[in-house]
Structure formats: C-alpha cells, structure tokens
C-alpha positions in Angstrom: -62.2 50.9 -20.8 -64.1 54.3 -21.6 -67.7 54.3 -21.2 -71.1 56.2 -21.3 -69.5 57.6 -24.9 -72.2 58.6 -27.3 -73.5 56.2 -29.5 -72.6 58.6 -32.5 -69.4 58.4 -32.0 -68.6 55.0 -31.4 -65.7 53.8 -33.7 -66.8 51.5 -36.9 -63.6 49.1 -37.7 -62.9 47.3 -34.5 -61.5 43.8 -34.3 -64.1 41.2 -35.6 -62.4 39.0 -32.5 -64.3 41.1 -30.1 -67.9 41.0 -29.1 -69.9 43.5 -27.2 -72.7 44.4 -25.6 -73.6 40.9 -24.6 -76.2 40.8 -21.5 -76.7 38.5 -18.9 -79.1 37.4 -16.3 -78.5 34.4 -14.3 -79.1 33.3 -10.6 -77.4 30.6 -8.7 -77.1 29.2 -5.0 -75.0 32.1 -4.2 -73.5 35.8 -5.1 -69.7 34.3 -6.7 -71.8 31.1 -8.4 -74.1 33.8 -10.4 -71.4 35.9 -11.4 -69.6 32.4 -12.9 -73.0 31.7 -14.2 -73.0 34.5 -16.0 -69.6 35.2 -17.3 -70.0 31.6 -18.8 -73.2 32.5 -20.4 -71.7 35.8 -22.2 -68.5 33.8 -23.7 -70.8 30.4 -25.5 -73.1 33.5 -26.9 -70.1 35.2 -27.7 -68.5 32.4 -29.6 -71.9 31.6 -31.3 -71.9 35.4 -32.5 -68.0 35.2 -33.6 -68.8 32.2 -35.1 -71.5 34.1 -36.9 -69.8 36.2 -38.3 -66.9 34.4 -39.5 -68.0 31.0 -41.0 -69.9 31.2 -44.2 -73.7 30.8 -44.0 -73.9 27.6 -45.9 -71.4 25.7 -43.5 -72.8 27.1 -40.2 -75.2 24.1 -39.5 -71.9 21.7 -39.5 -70.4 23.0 -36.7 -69.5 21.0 -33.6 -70.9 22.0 -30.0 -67.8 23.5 -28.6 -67.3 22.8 -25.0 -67.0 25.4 -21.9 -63.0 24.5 -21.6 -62.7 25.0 -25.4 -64.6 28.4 -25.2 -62.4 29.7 -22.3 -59.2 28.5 -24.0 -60.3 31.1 -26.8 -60.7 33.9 -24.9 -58.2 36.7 -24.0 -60.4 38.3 -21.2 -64.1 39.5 -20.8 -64.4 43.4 -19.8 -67.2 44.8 -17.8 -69.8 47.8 -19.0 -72.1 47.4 -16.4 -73.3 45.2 -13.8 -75.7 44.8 -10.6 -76.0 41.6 -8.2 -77.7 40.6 -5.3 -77.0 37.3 -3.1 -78.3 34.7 -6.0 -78.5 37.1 -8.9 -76.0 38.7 -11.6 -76.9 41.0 -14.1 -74.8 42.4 -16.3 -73.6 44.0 -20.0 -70.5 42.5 -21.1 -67.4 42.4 -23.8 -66.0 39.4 -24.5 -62.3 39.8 -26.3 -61.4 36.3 -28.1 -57.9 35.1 -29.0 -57.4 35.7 -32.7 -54.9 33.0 -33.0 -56.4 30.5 -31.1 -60.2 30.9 -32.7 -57.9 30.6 -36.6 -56.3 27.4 -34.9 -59.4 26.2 -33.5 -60.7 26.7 -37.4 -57.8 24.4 -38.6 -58.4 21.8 -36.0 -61.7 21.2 -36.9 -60.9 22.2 -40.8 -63.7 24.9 -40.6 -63.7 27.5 -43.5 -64.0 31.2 -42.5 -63.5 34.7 -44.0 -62.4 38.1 -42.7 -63.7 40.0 -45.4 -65.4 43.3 -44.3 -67.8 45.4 -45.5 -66.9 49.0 -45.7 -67.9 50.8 -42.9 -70.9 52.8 -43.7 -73.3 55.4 -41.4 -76.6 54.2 -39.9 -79.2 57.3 -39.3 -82.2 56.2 -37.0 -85.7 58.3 -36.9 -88.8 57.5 -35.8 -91.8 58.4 -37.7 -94.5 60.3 -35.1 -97.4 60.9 -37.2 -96.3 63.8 -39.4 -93.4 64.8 -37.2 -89.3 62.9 -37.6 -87.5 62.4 -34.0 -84.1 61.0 -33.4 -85.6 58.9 -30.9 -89.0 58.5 -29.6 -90.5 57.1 -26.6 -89.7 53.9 -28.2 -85.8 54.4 -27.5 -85.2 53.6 -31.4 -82.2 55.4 -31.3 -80.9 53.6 -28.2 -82.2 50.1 -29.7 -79.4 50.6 -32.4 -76.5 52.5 -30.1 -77.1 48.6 -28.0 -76.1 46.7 -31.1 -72.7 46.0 -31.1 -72.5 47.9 -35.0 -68.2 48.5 -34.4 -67.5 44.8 -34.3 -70.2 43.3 -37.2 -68.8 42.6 -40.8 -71.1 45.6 -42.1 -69.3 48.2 -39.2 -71.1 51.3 -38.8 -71.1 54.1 -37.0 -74.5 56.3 -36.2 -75.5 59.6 -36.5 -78.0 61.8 -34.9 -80.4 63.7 -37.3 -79.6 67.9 -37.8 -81.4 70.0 -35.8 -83.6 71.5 -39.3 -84.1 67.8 -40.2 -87.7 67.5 -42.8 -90.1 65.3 -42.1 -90.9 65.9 -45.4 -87.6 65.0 -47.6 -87.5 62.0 -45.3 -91.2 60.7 -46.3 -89.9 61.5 -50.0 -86.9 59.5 -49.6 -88.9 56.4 -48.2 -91.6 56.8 -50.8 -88.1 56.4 -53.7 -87.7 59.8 -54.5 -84.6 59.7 -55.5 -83.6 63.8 -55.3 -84.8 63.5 -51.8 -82.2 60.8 -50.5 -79.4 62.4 -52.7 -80.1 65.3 -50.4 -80.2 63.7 -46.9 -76.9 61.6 -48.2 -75.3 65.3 -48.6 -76.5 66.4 -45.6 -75.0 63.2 -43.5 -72.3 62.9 -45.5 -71.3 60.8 -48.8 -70.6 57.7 -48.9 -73.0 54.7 -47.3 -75.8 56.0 -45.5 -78.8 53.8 -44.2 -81.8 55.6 -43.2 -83.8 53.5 -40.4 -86.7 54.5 -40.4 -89.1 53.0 -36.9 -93.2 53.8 -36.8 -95.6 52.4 -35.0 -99.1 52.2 -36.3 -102.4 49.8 -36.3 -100.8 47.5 -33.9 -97.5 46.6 -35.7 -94.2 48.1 -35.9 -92.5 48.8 -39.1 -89.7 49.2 -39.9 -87.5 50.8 -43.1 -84.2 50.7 -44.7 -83.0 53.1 -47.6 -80.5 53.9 -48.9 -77.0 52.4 -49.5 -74.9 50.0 -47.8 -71.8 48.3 -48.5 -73.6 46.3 -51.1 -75.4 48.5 -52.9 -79.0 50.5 -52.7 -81.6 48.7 -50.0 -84.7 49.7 -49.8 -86.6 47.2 -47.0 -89.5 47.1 -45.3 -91.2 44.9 -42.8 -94.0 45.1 -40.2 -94.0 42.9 -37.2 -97.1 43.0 -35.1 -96.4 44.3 -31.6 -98.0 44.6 -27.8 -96.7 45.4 -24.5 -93.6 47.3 -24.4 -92.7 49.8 -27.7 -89.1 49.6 -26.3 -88.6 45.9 -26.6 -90.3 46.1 -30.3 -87.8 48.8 -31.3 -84.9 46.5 -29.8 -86.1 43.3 -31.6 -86.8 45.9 -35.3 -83.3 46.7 -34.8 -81.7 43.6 -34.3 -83.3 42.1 -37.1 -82.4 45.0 -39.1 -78.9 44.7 -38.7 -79.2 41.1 -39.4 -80.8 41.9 -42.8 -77.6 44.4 -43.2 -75.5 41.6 -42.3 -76.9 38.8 -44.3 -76.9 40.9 -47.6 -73.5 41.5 -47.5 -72.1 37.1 -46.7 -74.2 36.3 -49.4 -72.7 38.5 -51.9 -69.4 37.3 -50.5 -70.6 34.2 -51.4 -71.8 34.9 -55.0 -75.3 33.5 -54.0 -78.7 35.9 -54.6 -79.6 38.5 -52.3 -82.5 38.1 -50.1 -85.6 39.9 -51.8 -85.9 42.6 -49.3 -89.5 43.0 -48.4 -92.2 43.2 -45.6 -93.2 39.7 -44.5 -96.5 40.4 -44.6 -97.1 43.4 -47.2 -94.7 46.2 -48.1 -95.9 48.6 -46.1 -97.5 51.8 -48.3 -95.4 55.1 -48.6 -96.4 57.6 -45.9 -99.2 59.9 -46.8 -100.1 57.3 -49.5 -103.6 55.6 -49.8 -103.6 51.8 -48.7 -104.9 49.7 -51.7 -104.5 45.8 -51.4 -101.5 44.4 -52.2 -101.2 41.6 -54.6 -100.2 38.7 -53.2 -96.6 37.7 -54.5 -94.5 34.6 -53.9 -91.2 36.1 -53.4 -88.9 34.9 -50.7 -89.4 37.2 -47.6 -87.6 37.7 -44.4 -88.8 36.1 -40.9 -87.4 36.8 -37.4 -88.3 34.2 -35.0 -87.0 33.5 -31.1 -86.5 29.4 -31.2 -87.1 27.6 -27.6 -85.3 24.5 -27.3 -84.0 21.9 -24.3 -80.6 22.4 -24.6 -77.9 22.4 -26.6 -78.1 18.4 -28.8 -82.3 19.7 -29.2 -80.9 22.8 -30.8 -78.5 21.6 -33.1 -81.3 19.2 -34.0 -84.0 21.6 -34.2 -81.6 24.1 -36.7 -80.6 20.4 -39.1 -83.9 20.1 -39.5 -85.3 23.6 -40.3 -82.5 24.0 -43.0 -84.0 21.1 -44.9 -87.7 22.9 -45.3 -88.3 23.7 -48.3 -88.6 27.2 -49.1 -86.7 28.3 -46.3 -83.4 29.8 -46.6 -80.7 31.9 -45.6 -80.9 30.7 -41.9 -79.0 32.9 -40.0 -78.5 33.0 -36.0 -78.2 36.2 -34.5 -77.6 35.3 -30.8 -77.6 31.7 -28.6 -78.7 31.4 -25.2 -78.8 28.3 -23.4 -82.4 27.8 -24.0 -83.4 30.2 -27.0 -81.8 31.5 -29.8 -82.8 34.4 -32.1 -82.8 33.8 -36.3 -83.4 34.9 -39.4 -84.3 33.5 -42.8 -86.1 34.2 -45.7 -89.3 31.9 -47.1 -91.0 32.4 -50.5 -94.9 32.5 -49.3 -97.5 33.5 -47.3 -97.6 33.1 -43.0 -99.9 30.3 -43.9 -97.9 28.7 -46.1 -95.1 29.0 -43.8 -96.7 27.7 -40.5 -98.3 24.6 -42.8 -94.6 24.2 -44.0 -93.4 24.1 -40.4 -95.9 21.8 -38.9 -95.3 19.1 -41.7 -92.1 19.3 -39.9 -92.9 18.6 -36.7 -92.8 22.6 -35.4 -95.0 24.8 -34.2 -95.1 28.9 -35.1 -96.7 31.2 -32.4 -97.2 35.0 -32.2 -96.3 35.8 -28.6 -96.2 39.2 -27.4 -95.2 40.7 -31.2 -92.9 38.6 -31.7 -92.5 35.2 -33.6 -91.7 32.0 -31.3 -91.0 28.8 -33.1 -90.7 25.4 -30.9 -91.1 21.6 -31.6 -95.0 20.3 -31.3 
C-alpha cells in the first residue's frame, strides 16, 4: 500500500466494501492482546460504517448486533497506515477491506435491503476564513480534518483540492454571501462540474462552518455554528465530519424520494462576512444536530437509538461512527436547543455541551 500521498490527489471511486482511516486506541494486559484489541475495534466500526453506507436510513435501526465471528467472516484483510505500541497499548490508523460477497450474503441471510447507488464523484475545496485573509489550512489543520475523512470510499466520493496560489478572499466572501457570478468563477477556476466550497472560521467562541456550491444533488448552501473550547484542531475534525455527514445524508434521502434536510445553522444562519449582525427571526424549520452518544454497551445502544427515533421532531438519524462505548450522529429537529433538550428529557435523556461539542446520554 502507498502512503503519505497528498490528500489532493487521493482517488474518488473506490470500492464502497472498503473502509479507511479508522483509528484506534486500546490497552490490554499485554503488547499482542492490545494489538487484537484493537484490530477488533477497527473491523465492528468498520462494519457499522459499511453498514452506513449501504442500508437505507429508514431500515438502519432494525439491524441485528452482529457478532465478532460474523464480522471477521466478512472481512478480506485489514491493512496498516500507521501504528505505535508500547507493552499494554496499541495505537493505530487502519483500513479495513470487507468481502463483497459475503457482506451481499450476509444481506440475504438476514433479508436486509441495501443499495450501491453512488453519487457522482464531485471536488471538495477547504479554506479557512482568517479575519479578512483565505488559507488552505490554518492553524486549525482544516485542510487536514477533511484529507482524514475517508472521502474515496463514501457514497458522495470526492476528491480535494488545494486553493490557487492568486486565490481572493474577496470572490470567496461573495460566493458565501450567494453571489452567484462569484461562485460561477471559483467553479471555473477549480474546474466544472461539482465543487463544494468548505468554508471553516472561528469567531466569538464557536466554529462555523459553510457549504456552497454543488454536489451530486444539486446546489447546498449550509451553514452551522458549533460552540467550541480547547483544541481548534479537534473542532475542525468534528465541523468536517459532520460536514461530510450532511453531504452524505442529502444524497440517501434523495435516493429515497424522501425531503432533503433544510440545510441550516442549528442555532442561527450565521450572517455573510462583512455583513451587519441583526437578530434573526426565530423559525421552526428542521435543523441539523451533531451529537457524540455515551452508552454501556452494545443492547444500551441499540436501546438508546429505538428510542431516540421515536421523538417527535427528530429525524434523519444517521450514525457516523460506533465505538464500543460512544457513537457519533446526526439528525435533523424542527425547533429551538430548548425545545430539543425539553424533547429529550421527556424521554428519559440528557443533552450536555462538553468541550464544544454536543454529548447526549440517558438521565
């Protein structure tokens, strides 16, 4: 396997059997145990991923707890990117390559619908707004956030690009604020065809984050905020993933023929750079919500995501990656953070703000 190859020019229509970039850090009685640990670890989040990706939305909360002989039966082989160990402790970055064949009989066994429809592969451009300046990258790492996502295996593939060297600050603010000459020109510039602009800034606590353009579903123009502290570089990892998410879920649904998530900040839509803040009206549109979910183990979780799909108001549940005591999701509720923590705790579940980012848990 080739590595250290530029983000930029990673490939964008890889198997959907394969998942990458998983990371894992376990610790056991001894060197060999960890290393199991580990290796184990990478292939349930890996099937939870696949599974992700394959199965509709609607059907996902049916699925069985698979068990760790039925995982390793469906996979080919798990390759190495990087690792480190000590005498109790494995860290690592791995690929996990699944058996085609055996996941699509493992489908039929358990008569569990699936679809291999993919998105066409579009570009991703990341830039990171530095008060009136436009960077590839920043401090934060935005650029690396997105060149850790595993983009070449998702069913919305992309491939990203780093910005020209006479990039404007100024066409970009244009094209945030919807001018619509502006982004025709950065889409000539990068290319034609699907372009999404991610556009990272930190500012007044939060980090924001914005996506225009077009992907393979049409024109997005998204925004969120997601109040921050501590390190910039795991806000700009947690933006992107979420991001990708968003990319992700527009594109199942309209496989499905169901309505597109209203793409909007959770709290506000953030205003367009250079603009005066006025209060926003408060609106009762469905908006999206990344949250990390601590559970038990694995019969708590399953209960824990049966029960949040039957909140009302909350939809479009999507899980984005499984560990063996959290999991990361996405859905969309129409209301306010109020509304939504009321909503939650009428269902026995508590939503906290730790370290800018969301954790939800059973009270």
């Amino acid at each position: 396997m080739a590595l250290g190859a530029s983000p930029g020019n990673a490939r964008a229509a890889e198997s959907l059997y394969d998942v990458a970039k998983i990371t894992v850090d376990t610790t056991a009685k001894d060197a060999v145990a960890a290393r199991n640990a580990g290796m184990a670890q990478a292939e349930q989040r890996a099937l939870q991923i696949l599974l992700g990706r394959l199965v509709p939305l609607n059907i996902q909360d049916q699925l069985p707890a698979f068990t760790k002989e039925e995982v390793e039966e469906l996979v080919l082989g798990v390759a190495v990117r990087k690792e480190q160990n000590s005498t109790t402790r494995y860290i690592a970055t791995l690929d996990v390559h699944f058996n085609e064949a055996a996941v699509k009989q493992l489908f039929v066994n358990y008569a569990i619908p699936y679809s291999e429809e993919r998105a066409a592969s579009i570009s991703i451009l990341p830039l990171m707004l530095t008060g009136d300046g436009v960077t590839g990258e920043g401090k934060e790492g935005w650029s690396k956030a997105w060149g850790d996502l595993d983009l070449a295996h998702s069913v919305t593939p992309a491939t990203l690009l780093r910005p020209r060297p006479d990039l404007d600050p100024a066409v970009v603010k244009a094209a945030l604020a919807g001018d619509a000459e502006a982004l025709t020109k950065m889409q000539s510039n990068y290319g034609y065809g699907g372009l999404v602009i991610a556009v990272g800034e930190i500012k007044d606590g939060k980090f924001t984050t914005r996506l225009v353009g077009e992907d393979a579903v049409g024109a997005i123009s998204f925004a969120r905020s997601d109040p921050m502290s501590g390190d910039a570089s795991q806000a700009a990892r947690g933006a992107a993933a979420a991001a990708l998410a968003i990319l992700e879920n527009r594109w199942k649904v309209m496989q499905s023929g169901g309505q597109l998530p209203a793409e909007a900040a959770y709290e506000e839509n953030p205003p367009a750079p250079g603009a005066e803040e006025e209060p926003a009206a408060p609106k009762v549109v469905p908006r999206n919500v990344a949250a990390l979910v601590e559970f038990s183990g694995l019969r708590d979780w399953q209960q824990i995501r049966s029960r949040l799909a039957q909140i009302a108001g909350l939809q479009a549940l999507e899980v984005n990656s499984l560990s063996a005591r959290t999991a990361s999701i996405t859905f969309d509720f129409a209301g306010s953070l109020d509304r939504l923590q009321t909503a939650l705790g009428q269902n026995g579940f508590a939503l906290d703000e730790r370290n800018g980012t969301f954790v939800l848990h059973s009270q």
